[in-house]
N, C-alpha and C positions, 0 to 999 in steps of 0.2 A: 451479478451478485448485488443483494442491496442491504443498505446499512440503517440503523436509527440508532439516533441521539438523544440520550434523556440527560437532562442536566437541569440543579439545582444552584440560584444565583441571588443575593439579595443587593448586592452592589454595583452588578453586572461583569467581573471579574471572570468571572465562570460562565455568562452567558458569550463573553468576546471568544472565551477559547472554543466554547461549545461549538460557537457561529464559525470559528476560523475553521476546526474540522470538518464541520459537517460539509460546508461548502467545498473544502477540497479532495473529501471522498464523497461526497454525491449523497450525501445521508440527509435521513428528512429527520429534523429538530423537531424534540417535543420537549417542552418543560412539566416537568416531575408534577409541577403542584394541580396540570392538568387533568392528571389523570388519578389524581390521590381516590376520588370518589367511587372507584371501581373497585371489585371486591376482588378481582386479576387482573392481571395486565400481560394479555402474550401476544407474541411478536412474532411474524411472517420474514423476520428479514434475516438476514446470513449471519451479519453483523451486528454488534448491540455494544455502542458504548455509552457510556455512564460519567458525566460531571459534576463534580460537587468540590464545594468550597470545603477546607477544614475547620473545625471549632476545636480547638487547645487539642489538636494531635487526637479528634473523633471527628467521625461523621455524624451530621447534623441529622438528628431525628426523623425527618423528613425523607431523608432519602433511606435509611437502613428501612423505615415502614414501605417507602416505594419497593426496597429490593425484596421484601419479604412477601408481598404480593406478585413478584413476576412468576412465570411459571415457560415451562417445556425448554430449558436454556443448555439440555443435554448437550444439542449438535451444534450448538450456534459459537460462535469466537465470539467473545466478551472481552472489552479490555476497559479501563477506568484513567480517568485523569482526576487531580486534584489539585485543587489553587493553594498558596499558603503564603499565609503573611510571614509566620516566623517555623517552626519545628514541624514536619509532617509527623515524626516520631511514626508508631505502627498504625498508620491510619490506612496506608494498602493492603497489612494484613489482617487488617479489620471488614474492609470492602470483601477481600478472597473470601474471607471467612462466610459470610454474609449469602455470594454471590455461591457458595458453596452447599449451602444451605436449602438452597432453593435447587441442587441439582445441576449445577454449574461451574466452569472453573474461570477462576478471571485467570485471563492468557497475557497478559501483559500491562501495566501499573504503571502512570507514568506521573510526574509531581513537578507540577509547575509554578515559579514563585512570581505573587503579583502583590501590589502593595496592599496590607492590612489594614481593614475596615473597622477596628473593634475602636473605637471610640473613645470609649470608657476606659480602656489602658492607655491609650498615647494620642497625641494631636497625628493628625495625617502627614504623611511623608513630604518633604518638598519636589515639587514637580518638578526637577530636573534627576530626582532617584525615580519617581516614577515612571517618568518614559524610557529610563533607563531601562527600566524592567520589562515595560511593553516592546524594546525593542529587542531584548533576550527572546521573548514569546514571540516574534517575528521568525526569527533565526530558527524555534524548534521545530514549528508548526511542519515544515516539509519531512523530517527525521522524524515524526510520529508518525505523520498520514502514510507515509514507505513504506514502516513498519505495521501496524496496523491493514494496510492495502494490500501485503505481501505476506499476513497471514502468518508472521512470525508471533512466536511465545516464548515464555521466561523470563522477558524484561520484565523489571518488576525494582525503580528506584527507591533509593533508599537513603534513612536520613543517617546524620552520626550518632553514634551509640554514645555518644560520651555525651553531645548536645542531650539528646532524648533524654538522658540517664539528669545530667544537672535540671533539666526543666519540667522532668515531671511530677516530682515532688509538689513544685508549688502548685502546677493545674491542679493532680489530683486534689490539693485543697481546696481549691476553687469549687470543682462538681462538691466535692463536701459537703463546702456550705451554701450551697444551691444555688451557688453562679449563670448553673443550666437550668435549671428547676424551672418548667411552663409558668411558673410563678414569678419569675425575674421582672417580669413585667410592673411591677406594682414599680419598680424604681424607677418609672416611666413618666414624665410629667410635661405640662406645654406651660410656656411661661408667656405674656403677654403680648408677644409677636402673632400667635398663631388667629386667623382670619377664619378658619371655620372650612376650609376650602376641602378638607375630606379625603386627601390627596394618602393619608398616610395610611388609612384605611383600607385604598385603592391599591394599594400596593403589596400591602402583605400577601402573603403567600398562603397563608393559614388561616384568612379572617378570623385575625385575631381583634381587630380593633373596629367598634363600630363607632357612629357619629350621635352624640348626643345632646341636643341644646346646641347644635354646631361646633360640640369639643368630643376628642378623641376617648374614648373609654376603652381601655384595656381588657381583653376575655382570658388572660391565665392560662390562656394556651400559646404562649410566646417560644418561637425558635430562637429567639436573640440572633436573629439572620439582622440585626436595624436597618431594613428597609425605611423603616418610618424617620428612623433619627439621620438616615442620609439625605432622603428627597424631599424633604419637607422645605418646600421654596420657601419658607419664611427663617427657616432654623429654628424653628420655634419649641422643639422638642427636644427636651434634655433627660440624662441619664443621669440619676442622682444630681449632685450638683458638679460634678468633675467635666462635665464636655461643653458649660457655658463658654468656655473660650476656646473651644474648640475648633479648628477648621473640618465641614464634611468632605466627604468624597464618596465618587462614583467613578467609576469608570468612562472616561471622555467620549469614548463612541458608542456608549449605551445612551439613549435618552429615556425619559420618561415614556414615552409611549410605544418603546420596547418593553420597560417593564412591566407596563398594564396589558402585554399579551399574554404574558405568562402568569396570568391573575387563575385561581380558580374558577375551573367553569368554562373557559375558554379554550379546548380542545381544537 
């Protein structure tokens, strides 16, 4: 039986988990932005799960265009994980919906909590919550890969309805006022720390930023995945003026040159 992993990560959050499973059912990782270039995407393997980060209780653009490109996912067992900072709310019956779409059913859903990257709402967590967290995701890794290995269906977690219900009011104002919008980007600036080094460029998932005069320029086609405003060795890149005093984060056992594998282009 063989398996494959597509997973989308911009802080590496979603790449640890991607790497934890795959390794422990033998599935060979691909990241999503690899293969964005292809007009399909179909798959020889029995298995096919699917990692993506949440953006306020959706999936990140990027990956609902990947799902929409897969094809012949008739016979195959699908299942989805998702990282979250704060509310998954119906973000796996968004994925089912999706993966249904294309002729497929997702067999099993499962929502994993890792500490929240978003910046621009909150300083980052203190590292003694965060490995807390890494060490909960320690503890589930065997109880998915069982399931999943064992070709069980129905799981399918689920957030509170009363959380979902008080928190989506304010997201939905957010997409509103075009919090998502490939245009968010413009609230994107580098302040005098930044060295020209290209890095944040290198990392986007989208080429969305090229280098100009050795400064970063914004293409309007942004995931708000901040890649750039995480690994920017200088910190030199800020969102509005809200994340100057910011601390970043990534994910500790991600480095840099895991995420420039998962660059486009590099299948």
């Amino acid at each position: 039986m063989t398996a494959e992993l597509y997973y989308f990560s911009g802080t590496g959050k979603s790449l640890v988990v991607a790497r934890d499973i795959a390794n422990t059912i033998g599935a060979k990782l691909i990241s999503i932005p690899t293969v964005m270039n292809r007009e399909s995407v179909e798959t020889d393997a029995d298995i096919l799960g699917i990692v993506s980060p949440t953006y306020y209780m959706r999936l990140p653009r990027i990956v609902e265009s990947f799902i929409g490109k897969l094809i012949n996912l008739d016979s195959k067992y699908v299942f989805g994980i998702v990282t979250v900072g704060g509310i998954a709310g119906g973000v796996l019956d968004q994925l089912s919906d999706a993966i249904n779409r294309r002729g497929g059913i997702l067999g099993a859903g499962f929502v994993v909590r890792m500490p929240a990257n978003y910046i621009h709402d909150a300083d980052a967590l203190p590292v003694f919550l965060q490995k807390r967290m890494f060490r909960k995701w320690e503890q589930r890794v065997n109880e998915i890969t069982d399931f999943v290995l064992d070709g069980k269906t129905g799981r399918m977690d689920k957030s509170s309805r009363l959380m979902t219900l008080v928190f989506s009011h304010g997201i939905d104002g957010k997409y509103s006022r075009g919090e998502f919008s490939p245009r968010i980007d413009e609230n994107f600036w580098t302040d005098d720390r930044c060295n020209g080094c290209g890095i944040c460029a290198m990392v986007c998932p989208v080429s969305n930023i090229v280098t100009v005069d050795a400064w970063p320029v914004w293409q309007h086609h942004c995931e708000k995945c901040l890649s750039c405003i995480q690994w920017c060795p200088k910190e030199a890149i800020q969102f509005r003026k809200v994340t100057l005093k910011r601390r970043r984060y990534h994910h500790p056992k991600v480095g840099l040159a895991d995420m420039l594998k998962r660059s486009i282009g590099e299948d």
